[in-house]
C-alpha positions as CSV (number, residue, x, y, z in Angstrom):
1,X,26.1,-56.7,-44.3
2,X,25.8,-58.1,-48.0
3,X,27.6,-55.6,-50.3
4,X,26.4,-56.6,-53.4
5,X,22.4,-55.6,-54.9
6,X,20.7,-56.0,-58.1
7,X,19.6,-52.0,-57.9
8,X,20.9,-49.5,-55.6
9,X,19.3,-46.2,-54.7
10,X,21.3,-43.0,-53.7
11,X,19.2,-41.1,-51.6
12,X,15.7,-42.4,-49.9
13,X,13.3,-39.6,-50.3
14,X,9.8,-39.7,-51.2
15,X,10.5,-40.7,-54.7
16,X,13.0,-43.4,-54.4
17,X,10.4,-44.6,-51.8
18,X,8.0,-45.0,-54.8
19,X,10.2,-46.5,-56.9
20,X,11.8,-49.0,-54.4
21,X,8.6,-49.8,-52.8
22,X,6.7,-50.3,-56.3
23,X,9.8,-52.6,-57.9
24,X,9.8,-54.4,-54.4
25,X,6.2,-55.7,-55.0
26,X,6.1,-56.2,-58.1
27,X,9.1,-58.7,-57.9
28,X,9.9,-59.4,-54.6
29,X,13.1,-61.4,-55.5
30,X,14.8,-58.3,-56.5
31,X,17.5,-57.2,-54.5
32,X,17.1,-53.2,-53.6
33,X,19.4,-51.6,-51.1
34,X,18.1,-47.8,-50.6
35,X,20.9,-45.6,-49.4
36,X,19.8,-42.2,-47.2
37,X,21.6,-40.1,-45.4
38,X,18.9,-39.2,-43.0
39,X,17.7,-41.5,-40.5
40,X,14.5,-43.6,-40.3
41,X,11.2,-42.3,-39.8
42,X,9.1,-45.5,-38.9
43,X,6.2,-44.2,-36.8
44,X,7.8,-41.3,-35.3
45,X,5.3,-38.7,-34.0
46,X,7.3,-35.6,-35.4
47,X,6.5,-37.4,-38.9
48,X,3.2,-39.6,-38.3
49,X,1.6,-36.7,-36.2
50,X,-0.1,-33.6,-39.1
51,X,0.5,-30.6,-36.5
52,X,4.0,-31.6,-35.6
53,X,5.7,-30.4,-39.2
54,X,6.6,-27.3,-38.1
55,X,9.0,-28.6,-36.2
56,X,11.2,-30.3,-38.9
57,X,11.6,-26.7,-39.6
58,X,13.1,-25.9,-36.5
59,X,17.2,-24.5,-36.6
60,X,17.8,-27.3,-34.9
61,X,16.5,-30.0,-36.9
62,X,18.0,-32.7,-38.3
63,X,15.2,-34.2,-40.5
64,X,16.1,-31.8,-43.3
65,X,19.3,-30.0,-44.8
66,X,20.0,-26.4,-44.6
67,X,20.9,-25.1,-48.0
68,X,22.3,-21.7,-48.0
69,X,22.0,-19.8,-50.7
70,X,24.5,-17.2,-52.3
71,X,23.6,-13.5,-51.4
72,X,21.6,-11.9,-54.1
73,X,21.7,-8.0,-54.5
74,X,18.0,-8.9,-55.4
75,X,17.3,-9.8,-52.2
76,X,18.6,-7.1,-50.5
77,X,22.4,-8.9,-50.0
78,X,20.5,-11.4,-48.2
79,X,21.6,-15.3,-48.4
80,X,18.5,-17.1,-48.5
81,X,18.1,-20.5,-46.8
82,X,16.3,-23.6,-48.9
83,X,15.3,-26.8,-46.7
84,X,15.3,-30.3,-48.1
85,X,14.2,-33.4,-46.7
86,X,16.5,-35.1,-44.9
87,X,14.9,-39.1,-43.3
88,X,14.0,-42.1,-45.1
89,X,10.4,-40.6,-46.9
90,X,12.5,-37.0,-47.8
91,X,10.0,-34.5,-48.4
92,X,6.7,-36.5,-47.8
93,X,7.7,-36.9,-44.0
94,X,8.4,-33.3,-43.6
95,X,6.5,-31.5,-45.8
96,X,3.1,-28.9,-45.3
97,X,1.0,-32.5,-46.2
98,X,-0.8,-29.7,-48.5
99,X,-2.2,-32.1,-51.6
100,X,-2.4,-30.1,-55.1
101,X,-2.3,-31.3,-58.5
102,X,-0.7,-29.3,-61.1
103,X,-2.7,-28.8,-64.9
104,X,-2.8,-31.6,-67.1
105,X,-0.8,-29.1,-69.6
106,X,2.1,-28.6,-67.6
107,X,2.8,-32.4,-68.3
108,X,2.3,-31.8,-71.7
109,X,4.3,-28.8,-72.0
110,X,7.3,-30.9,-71.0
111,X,7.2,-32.4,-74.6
112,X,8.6,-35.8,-73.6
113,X,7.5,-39.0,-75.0
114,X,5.5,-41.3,-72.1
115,X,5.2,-38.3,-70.1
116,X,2.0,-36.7,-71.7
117,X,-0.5,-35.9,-69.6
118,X,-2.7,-39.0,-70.7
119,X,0.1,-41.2,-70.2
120,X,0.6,-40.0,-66.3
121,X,-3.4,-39.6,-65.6
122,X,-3.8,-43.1,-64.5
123,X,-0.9,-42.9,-62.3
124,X,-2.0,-40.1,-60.6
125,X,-5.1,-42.3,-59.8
126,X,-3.2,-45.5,-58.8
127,X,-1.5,-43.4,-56.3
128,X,-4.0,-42.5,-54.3
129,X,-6.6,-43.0,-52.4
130,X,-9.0,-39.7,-52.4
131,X,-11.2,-39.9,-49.4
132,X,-13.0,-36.5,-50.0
133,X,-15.5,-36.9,-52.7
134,X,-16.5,-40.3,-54.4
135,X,-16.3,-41.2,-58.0
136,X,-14.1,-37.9,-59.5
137,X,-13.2,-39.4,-62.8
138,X,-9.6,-37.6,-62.4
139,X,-8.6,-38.9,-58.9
140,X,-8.0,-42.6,-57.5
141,X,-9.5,-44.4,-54.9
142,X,-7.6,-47.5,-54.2
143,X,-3.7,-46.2,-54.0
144,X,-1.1,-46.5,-51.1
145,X,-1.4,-42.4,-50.5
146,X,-4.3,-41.4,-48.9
147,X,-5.9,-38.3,-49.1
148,X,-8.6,-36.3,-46.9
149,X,-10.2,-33.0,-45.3
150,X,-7.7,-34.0,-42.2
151,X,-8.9,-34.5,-38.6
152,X,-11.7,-31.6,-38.2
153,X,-12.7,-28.4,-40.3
154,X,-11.4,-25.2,-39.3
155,X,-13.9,-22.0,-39.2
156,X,-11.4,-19.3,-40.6
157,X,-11.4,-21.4,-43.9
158,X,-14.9,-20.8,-44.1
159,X,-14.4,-17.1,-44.0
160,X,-11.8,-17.0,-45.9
161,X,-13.7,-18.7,-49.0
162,X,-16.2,-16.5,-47.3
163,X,-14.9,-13.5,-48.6
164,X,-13.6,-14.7,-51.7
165,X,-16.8,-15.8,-53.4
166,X,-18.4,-12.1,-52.3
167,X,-15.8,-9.2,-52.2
168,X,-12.9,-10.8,-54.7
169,X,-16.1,-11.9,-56.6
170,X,-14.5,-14.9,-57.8
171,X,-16.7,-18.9,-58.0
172,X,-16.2,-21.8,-55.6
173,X,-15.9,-25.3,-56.2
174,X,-15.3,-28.1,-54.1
175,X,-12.7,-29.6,-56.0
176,X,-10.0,-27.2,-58.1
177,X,-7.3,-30.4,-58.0
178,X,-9.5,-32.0,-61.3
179,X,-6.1,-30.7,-63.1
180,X,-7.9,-28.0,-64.9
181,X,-10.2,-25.6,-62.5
182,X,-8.5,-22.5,-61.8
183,X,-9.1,-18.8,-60.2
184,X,-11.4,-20.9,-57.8
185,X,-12.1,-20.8,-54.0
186,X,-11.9,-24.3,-52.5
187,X,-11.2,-26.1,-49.8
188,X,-7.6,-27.5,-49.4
189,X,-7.5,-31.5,-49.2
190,X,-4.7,-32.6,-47.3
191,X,-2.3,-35.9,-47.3
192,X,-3.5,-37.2,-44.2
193,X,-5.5,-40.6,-43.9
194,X,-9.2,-39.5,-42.7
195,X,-9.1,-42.8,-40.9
196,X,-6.1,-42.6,-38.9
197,X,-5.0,-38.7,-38.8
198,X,-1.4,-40.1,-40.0
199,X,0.7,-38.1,-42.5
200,X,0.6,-40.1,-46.1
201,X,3.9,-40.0,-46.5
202,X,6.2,-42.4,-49.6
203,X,7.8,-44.2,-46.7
204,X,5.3,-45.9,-44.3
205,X,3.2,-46.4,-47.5
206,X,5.7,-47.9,-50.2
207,X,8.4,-49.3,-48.1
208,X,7.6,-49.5,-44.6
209,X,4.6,-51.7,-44.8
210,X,7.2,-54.3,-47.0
211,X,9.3,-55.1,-43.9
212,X,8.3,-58.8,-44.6
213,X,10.5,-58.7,-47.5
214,X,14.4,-59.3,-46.5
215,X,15.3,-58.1,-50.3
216,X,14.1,-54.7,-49.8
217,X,17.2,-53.0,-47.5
218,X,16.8,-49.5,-46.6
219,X,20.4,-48.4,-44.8
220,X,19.9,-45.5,-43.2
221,X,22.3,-42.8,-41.9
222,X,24.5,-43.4,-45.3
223,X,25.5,-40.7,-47.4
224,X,26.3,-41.5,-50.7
225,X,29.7,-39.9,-52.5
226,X,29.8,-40.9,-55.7
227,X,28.8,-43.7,-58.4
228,X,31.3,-46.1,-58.9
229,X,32.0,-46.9,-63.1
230,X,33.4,-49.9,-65.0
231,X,34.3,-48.3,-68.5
232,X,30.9,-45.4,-68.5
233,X,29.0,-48.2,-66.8
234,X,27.4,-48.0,-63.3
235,X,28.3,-50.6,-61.2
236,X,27.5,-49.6,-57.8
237,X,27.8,-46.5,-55.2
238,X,30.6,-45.2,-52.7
239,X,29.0,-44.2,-49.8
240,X,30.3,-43.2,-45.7
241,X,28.2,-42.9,-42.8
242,X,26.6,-39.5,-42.5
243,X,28.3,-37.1,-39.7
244,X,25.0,-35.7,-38.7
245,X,22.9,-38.5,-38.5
246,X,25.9,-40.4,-37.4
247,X,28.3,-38.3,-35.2
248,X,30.0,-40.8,-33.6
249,X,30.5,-43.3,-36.5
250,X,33.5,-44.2,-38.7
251,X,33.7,-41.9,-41.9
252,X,35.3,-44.7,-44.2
253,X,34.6,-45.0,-47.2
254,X,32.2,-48.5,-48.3
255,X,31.1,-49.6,-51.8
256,X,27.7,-50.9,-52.6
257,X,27.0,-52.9,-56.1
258,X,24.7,-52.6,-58.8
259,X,24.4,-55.8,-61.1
260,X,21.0,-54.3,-62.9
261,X,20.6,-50.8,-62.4
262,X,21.9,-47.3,-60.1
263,X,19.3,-44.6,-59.6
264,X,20.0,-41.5,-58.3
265,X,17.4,-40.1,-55.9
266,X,18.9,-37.6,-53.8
267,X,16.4,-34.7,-54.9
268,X,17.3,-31.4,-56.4
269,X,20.5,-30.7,-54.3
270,X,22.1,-34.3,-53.7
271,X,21.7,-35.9,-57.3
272,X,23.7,-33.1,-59.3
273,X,26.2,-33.0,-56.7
274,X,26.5,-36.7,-56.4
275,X,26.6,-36.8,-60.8
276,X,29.5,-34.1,-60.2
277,X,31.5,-36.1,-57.7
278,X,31.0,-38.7,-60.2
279,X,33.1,-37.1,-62.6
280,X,29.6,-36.1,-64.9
281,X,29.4,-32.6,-65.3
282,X,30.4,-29.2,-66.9
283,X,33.9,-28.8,-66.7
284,X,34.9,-26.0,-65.4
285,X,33.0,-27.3,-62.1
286,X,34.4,-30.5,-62.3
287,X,37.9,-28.5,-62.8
288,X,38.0,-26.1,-59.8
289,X,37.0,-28.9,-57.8
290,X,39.9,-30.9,-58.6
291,X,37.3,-34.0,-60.2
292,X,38.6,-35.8,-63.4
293,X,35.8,-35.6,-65.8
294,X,34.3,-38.9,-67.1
295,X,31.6,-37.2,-69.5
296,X,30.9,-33.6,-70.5
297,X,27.3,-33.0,-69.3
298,X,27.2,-29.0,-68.7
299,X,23.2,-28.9,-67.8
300,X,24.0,-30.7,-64.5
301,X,23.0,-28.6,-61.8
302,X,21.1,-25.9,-64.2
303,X,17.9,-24.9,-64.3
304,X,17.5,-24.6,-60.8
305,X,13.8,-23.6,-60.0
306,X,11.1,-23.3,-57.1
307,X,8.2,-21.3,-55.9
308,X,8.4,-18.2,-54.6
309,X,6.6,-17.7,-50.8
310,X,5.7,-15.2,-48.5
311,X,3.8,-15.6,-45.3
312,X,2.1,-12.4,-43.8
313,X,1.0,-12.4,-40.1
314,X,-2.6,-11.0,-38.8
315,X,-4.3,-11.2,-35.3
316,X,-7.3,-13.1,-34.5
317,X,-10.4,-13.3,-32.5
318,X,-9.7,-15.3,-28.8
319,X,-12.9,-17.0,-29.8
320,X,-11.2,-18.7,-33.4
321,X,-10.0,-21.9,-33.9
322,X,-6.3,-21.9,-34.8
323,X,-3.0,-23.9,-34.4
324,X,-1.7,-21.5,-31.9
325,X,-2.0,-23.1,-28.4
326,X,-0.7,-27.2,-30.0
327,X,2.2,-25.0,-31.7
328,X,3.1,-23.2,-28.6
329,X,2.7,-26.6,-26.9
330,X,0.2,-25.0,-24.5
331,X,-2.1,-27.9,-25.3
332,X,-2.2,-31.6,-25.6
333,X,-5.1,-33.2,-27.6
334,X,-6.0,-36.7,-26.3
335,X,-8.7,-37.8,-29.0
336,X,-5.8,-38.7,-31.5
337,X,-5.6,-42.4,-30.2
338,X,-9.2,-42.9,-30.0
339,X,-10.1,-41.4,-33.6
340,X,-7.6,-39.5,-35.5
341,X,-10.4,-36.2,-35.6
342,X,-8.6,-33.5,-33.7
343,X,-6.4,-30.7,-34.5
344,X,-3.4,-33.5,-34.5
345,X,-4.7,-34.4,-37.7
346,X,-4.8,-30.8,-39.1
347,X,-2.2,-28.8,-40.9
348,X,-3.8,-25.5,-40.2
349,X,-4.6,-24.8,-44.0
350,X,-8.0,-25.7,-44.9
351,X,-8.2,-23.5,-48.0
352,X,-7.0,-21.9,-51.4
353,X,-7.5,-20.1,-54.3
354,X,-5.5,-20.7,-57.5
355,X,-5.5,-17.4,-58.4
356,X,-5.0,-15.2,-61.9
357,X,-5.7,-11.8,-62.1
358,X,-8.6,-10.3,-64.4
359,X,-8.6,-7.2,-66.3
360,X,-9.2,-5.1,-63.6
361,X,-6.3,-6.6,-61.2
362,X,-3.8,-6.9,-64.2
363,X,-4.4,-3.1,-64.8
364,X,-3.7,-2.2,-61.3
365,X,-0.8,-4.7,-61.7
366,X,3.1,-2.8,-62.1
367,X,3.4,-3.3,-66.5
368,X,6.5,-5.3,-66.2
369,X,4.6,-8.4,-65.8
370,X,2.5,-8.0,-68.5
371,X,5.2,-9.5,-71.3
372,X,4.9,-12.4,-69.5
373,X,1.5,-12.3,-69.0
374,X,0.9,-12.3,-72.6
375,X,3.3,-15.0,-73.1
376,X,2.9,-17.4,-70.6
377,X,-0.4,-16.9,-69.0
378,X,-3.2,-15.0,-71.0
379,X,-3.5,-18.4,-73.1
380,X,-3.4,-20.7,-70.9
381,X,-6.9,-20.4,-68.4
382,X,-5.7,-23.7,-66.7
383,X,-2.5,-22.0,-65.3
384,X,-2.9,-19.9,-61.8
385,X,-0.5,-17.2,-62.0
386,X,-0.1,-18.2,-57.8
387,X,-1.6,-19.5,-54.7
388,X,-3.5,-17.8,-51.4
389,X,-4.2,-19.3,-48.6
390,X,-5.2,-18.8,-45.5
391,X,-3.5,-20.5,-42.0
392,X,-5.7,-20.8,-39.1
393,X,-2.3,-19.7,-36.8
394,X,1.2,-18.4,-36.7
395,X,3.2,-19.4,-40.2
396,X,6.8,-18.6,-39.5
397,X,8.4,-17.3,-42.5
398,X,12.4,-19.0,-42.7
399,X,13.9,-15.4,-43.0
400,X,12.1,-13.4,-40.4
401,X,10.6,-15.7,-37.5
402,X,9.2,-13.8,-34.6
403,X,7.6,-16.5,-32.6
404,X,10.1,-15.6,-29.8
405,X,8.7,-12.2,-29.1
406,X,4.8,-13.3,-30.4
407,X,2.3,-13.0,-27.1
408,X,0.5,-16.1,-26.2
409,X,-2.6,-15.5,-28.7
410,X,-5.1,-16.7,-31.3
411,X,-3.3,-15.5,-35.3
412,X,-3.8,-16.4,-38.9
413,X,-1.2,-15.8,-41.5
414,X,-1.7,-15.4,-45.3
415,X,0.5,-17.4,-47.2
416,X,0.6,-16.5,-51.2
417,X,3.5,-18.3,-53.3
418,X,3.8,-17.8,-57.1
419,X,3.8,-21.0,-59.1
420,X,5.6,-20.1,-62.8
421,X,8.6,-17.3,-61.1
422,X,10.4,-16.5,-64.4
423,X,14.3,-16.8,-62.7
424,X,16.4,-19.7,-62.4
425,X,19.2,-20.6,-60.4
426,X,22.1,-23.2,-59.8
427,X,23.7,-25.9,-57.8
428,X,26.9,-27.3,-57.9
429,X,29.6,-28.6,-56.1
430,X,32.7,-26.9,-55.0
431,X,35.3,-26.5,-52.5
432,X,36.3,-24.5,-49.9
433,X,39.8,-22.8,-49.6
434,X,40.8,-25.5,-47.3
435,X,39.9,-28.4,-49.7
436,X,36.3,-29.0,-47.7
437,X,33.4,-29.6,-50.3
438,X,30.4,-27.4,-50.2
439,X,27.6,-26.4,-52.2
440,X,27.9,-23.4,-54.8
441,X,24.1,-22.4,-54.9
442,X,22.6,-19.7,-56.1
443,X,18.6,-19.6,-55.7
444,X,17.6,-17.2,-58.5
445,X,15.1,-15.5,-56.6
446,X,13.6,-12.3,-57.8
447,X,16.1,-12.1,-60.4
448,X,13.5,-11.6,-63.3
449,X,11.9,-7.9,-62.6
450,X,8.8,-9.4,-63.7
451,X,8.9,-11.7,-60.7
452,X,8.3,-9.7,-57.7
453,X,5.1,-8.1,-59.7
454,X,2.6,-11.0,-58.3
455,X,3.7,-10.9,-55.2
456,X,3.3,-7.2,-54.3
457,X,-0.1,-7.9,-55.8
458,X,-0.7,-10.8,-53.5
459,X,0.1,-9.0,-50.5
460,X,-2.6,-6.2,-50.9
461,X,-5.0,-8.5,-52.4
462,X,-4.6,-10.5,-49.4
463,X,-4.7,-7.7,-46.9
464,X,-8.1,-6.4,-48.4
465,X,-9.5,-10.6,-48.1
466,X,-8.4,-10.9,-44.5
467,X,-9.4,-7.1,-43.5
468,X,-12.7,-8.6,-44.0
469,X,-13.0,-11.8,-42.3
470,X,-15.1,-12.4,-39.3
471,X,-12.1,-13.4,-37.2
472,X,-9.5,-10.2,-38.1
473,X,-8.3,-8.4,-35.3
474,X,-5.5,-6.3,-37.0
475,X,-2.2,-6.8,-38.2
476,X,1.0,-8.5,-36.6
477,X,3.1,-4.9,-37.8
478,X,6.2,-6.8,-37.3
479,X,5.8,-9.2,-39.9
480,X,4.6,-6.3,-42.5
481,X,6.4,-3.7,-44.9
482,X,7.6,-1.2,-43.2
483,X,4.9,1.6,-44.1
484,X,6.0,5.3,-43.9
485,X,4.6,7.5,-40.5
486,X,0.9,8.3,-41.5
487,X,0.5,6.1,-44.2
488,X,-3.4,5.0,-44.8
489,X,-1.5,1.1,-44.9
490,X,-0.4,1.6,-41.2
491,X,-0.5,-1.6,-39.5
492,X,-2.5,-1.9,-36.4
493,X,-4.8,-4.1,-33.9
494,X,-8.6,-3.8,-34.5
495,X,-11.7,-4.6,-33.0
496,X,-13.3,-6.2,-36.1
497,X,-13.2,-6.5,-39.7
498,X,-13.9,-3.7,-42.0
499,X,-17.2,-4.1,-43.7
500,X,-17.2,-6.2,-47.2
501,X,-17.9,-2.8,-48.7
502,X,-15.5,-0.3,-47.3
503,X,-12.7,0.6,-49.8
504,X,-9.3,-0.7,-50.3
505,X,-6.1,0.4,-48.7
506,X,-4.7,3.4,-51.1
507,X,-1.0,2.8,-51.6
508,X,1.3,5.3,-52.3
509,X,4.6,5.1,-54.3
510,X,6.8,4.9,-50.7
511,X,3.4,2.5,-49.7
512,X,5.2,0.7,-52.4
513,X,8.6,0.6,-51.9
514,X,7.9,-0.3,-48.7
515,X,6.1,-3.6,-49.7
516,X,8.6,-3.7,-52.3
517,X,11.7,-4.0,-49.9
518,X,9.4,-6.2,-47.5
519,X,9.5,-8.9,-50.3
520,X,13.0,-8.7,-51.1
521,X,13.5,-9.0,-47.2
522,X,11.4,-11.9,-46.4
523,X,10.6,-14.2,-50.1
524,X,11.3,-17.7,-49.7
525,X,11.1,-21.1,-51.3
526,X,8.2,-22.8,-51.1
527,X,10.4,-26.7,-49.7
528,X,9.9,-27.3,-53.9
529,X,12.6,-27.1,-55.5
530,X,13.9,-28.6,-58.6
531,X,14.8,-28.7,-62.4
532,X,18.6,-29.7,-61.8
533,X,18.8,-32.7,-63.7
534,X,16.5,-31.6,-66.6
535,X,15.0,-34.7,-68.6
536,X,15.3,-32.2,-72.1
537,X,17.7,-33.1,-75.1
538,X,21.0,-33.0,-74.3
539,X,21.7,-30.3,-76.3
540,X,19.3,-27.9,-74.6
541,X,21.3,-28.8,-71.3
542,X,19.5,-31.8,-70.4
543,X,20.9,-34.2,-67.9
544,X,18.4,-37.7,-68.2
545,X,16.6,-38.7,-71.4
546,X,13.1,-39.7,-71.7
547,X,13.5,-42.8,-70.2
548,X,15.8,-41.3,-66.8
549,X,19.3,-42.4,-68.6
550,X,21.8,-40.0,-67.6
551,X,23.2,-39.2,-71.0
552,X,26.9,-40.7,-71.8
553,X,27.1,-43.5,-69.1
554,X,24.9,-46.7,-68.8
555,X,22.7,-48.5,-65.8
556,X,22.4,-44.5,-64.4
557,X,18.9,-43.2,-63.9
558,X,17.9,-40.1,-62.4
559,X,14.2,-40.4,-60.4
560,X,13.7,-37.4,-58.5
561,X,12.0,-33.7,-58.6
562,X,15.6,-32.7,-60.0
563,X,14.2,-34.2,-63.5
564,X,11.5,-31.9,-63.9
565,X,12.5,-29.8,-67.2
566,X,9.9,-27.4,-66.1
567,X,8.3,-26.2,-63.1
568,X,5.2,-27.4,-62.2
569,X,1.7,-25.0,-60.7
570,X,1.6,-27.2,-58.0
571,X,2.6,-28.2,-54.5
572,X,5.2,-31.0,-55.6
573,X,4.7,-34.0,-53.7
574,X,2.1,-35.1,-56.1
575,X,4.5,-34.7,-58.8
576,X,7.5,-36.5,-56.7
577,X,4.9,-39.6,-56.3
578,X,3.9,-39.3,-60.0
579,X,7.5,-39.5,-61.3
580,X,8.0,-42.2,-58.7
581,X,5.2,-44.2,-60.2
582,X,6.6,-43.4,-63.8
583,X,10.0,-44.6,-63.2
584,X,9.2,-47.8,-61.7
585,X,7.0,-48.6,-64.7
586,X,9.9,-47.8,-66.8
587,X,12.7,-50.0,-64.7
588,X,10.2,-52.6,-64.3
589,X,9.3,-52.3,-68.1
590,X,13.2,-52.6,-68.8
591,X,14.0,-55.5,-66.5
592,X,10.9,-57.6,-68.1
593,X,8.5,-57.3,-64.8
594,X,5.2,-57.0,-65.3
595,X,3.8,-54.2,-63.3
596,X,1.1,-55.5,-60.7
């Protein structure tokens, strides 16, 4: 195996895919070894195959990593659990395949030169391929990553939006990814080729389809250690075969070179671990862990940040259309060869509102969101305060599954995740009393009181939506607060929906509490995390500049979600791609190729 490279990549997620795949093409004579500890995904069904994500999910999966959190009093003692993605493609070969674009402004409100919103517009369009409505002066049509309604419609979308437009009272559109329209029922476009029914993921559709080229290496099954230095210079990475991906394998230690250039791609948990193993950190981390410290970068592994999600089960009619029976593996479609249209090519989520509350719901809202509301949101009509969905099937929430004790039946869940969560967390590297590494990684969740506002919100305003959809047939009380005996919010099967008209649930303060301690119990990330390798100045604990250096070495870039200085109102695998696209503009840019 050659040892030496003109660019090496730690980590082989969705956007080193990008990057790779892009700087590939563009000159194929470049030699690019990427570097992933996970283990190939080249036309596997569990990745190619829409319905099958919920399995990555599985406890016993090894296409992502486990992270567990530190116990938070804020979340009642509890040690929450945050997936990544684990295979060559990361994230976009394991994710929800739900395709959202986040405001122009939050671009903008990153304040980084090249990375204004005008700059990354026609990226966004060179990156995909969107199948669902013709000539959107916002969206591409001729990029690698496709985008479509999926493999067939499904009728509790309908009702959901349904609903919306007439009881919440709110417009509909059928387009609210035009990076402005907000507080707008839509359908949910998906990253699924409308062709095929494949997944659109960053590795069949950047690097895979380049097998022709012997230059572009991907080596999977390697994690990387550290990056090796010649006098604050990166010259290359060490790196051992990974002992879940490769149990039987020897761990020694290997060394990959860098002539031109190191990125770090390893997402928001491997590349501020791997920059701290590397000696590039705050010391007092670097210190306890026994790592001699090669420059004093104390933002590494800050700013920690994701979305905040909670998934809330409800019965449905025998007679809707859900996930249920493929899920349970009661069924097996055959059309998927022929055409791609069947619920193999579905995700189960066929619609959204980017919701913010008006007058009337931020009065009925608890006041300690409104500071934040005033100072974040009220001036700012292109930011949704969070999202609600609606699942046509069982969702299973990462802190309190009950599939095992579920009967055989038709469900639909509502899924509501906040997108701007106020609290921050950490990751960091550390080591066990024994002298074994492990993460030090503390989630944040909840920890601003202004947080959890939304999301008690969310959860009646849901309620009242799916109370009144054709297909309700009661609650799944299981996966609810814990009402009080007698409480009007008792949880229950029904015959039918209420009618559009009837009133809302009353709450009471132990209503409250209830839902109150149900969140604490049951929030989890939304699979987005990052922030930990903030491109800000380096003295406002920035980790990359504007052009992914990682401050005080050379040939070290950053190109990940870990970058992101700010969170994003979005599902992020449009903003992985779009950082992707970015970066390889900028390595090309540096190297002297022109960009195709």
């Amino acid at each position: 195996m050659p040892s030496e490279f003109d660019i090496v990549f730690a980590g082989g997620g969705a956007t080193a895919c990008v990057v790779a795949g892009r700087l590939a093409a563009y000159d194929p004579s470049l030699r690019i070894l990427i570097l992933e500890a996970g283990q190939h995904t080249l036309n596997k069904p569990i990745h190619v195959q829409p319905y099958q994500y919920p399995l990555n999910q599985a406890p016993t999966s090894t296409t992502v990593t486990f992270h567990m959190g530190n116990p938070s009093p804020r979340l009642n003692g509890r040690a929450p659990i945050v997936p990544s993605g684990r295979c060559v493609g990361g994230g976009s070969c394991v994710n929800f395949m739900a395709y959202t674009r986040a405001p122009a402004s939050d671009y903008d409100d990153w304040g980084v030169d090249g990375w204004e919103s005008e700059n990354l517009i026609p990226l966004m369009k060179k990156l995909e391929t969107y199948e669902v409505h013709p000539d959107r002066p916002t969206h591409g049509y001729d990029g690698p990553i496709k985008v479509s309604s999926g493999g067939c419609k499904l009728g509790l979308a309908d009702e959901f939006i349904q609903v919306g437009t007439t009881y919440h009272k709110r417009q509909y559109a059928d387009d609210t990814n035009d990076l402005e329209t907000c507080n707008t029922y839509s359908p949910w476009s998906k990253y699924i080729d409308g062709t095929t029914g494949r997944r659109s993921d960053a590795a069949h559709h950047y690097v895979y389809n380049q097998a022709h080229n012997p230059n572009l290496q991907i080596w999977d099954g390697k994690r990387v250690k550290r990056v090796i230095f010649e006098y604050k210079r990166a010259v290359g990475v060490e790196f051992a075969s990974d002992p879940v991906s490769c149990p039987d394998a020897d761990q020694s230690s290997s060394i990959a070179r860098a002539s031109k250039l190191v990125v770090i791609s390893a997402g928001a948990f491997g590349s501020p671990t791997i920059l701290e193993r590397s000696g590039i950190g705050a010391e007092a981390i670097l210190t306890r862990c026994g790592i001699e410290q090669l420059v004093n970068l104390p933002g590494v592994g800050e700013n920690y940040q994701d979305h905040n999600l909670v998934f809330v089960p409800y019965l449905a009619a025998d007679e809707a259309v859900t996930m249920d029976a493929l899920w349970r593996g009661d069924s097996i479609l055959q059309e998927w060869n022929s055409s791609g249209k069947s619920l193999i090519a579905q995700n189960g989520l066929d619609s959204k509102i980017k919701w913010r509350p008006d007058d009337e719901e931020l009065n009925a809202m608890d006041p300690a969101f409104q500071p934040r509301w005033k100072e974040f949101f009220q001036d700012r009509p292109d930011k949704a305060v969070a999202i609600f969905s609606a699942f046509a099937g069982y969702a299973q929430p990462l802190s309190r599954p009950l599939s095992s004790i579920l009967l055989p039946r038709n469900y639909m869940t509502a899924g509501y995740c906040t997108l701007y969560p106020v609290s921050v967390g950490c990751v960091h590297v550390n080591v066990t009393e024994d002298g074994k590494e492990r993460m030090d990684f503390t989630t944040g969740f909840l920890d601003d009181p202004s947080d959890i506002v939304p999301l008690t919100f969310a959860y009646k305003k849901t309620r009242e939506l799916f109370r009144r959809m054709a297909s309700y047939r009661g609650e799944v009380a299981a996966g609810h607060p814990d009402f009080p005996e007698g409480s009007a919010a008792a949880c229950r099967e029904a015959f039918g929906p209420v009618d559009l008209n009837a009133p809302d649930i009353v709450y009471t303060a132990e209503d409250d509490e209830a839902i109150d301690q149900f969140h604490r119990d049951i929030v989890q990330t939304t699979w987005h995390s990052l922030g930990t390798c903030a491109m800000k100045p380096e003295a406002d604990q920035g980790v990359v500049d504007a052009r992914l250096n990682v401050y005080g070495v050379s040939n070290l870039k950053v190109a990940d979600l870990s970058i992101s200085p700010l969170n994003v109102g979005t599902n992020t695998y449009s903003t992985a791609l779009l950082i992707g696209e970015r970066a390889a503009m900028i390595i090309a840019e540096e190297l002297g190729i022109t960009c195709i």
